[in-house]
N, C-alpha and C positions, 0 to 999 in steps of 0.2 A: 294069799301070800304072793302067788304070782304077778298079781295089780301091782304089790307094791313097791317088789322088784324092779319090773318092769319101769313104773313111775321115777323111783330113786333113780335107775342108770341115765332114763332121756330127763332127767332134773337138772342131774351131775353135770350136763355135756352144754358146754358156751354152745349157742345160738338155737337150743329148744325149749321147747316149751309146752307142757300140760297144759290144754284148756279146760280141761275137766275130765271124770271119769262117769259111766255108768254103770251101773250093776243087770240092769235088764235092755235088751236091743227092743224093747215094745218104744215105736218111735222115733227109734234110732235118726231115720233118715232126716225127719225134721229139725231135729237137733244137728246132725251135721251140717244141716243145711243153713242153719239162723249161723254154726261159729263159722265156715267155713275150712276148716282144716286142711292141712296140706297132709296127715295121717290119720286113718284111724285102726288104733291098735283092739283087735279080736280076744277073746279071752277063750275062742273057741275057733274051728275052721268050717264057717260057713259060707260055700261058696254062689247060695242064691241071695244072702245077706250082702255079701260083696259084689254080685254084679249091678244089686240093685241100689247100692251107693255110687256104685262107678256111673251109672246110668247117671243119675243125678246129677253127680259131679266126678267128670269126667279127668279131670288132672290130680284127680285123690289115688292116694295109696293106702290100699288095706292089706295091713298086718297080720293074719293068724297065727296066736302062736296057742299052740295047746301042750298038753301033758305036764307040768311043770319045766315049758321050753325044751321040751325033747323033740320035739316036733313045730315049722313052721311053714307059712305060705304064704307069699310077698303079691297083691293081685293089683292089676294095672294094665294103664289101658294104654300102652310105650308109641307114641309116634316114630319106625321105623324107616331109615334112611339107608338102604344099600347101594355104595357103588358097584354098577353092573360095566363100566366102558361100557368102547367102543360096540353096538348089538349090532349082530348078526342076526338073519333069519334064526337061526338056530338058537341061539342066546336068549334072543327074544322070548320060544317059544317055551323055552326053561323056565326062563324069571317067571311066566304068566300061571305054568303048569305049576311050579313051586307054589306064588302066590296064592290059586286055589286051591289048595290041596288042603283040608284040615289039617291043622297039627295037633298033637297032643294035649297040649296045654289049654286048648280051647274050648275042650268037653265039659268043664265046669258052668262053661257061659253057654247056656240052654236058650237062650233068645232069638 
């Protein structure tokens, strides 16, 4: 029932469009790979499923939505742009500490 929810509202909405659905991820990736999609929506939250799409294709967005939509998880691979100004030694040595530092969100992607 969730599929078809799901289907109906991105139907409903000027400039989307369903290329298809599957029932089983056995595949998956070749399939997303021959339609090319700019989404592909989860019926579940798997996040070695998704990195292994993102791998592939890298400007896709994977959907999970689980529970009957009580729960979701939007995965992407976001090319980040921060203005830092004018750096300073010290500024510098922030942005660099920041940018290595694991974040959270990145425990998913085991790679």
């Amino acid at each position: 029932m969730l599929e078809e929810i799901v289907t109906h509202v991105l139907c409903s909405q000027r400039g989307l469009e369903v290329a298809g659905t599957v029932r089983k991820v056995d595949g998956l990736p070749k399939k997303v790979a021959k339609a090319r999609p700019d989404v592909v929506v989860l019926g579940q939250d798997d996040p070695p499923l998704a990195a292994a799409l993102l791998e592939q294709s890298p400007r896709l967005k994977v959907l999970a939505v689980v529970e009957q939509g009580q729960d979701s998880w939007l995965y992407g691979l976001n090319p980040e742009r921060t203005r830092l100004g004018a750096l300073s030694p010290a500024r510098l040595v922030r942005a660099v500490q920041r940018d290595a530092r694991p974040r959270g969100a990145s425990a998913w992607w085991n790679r």
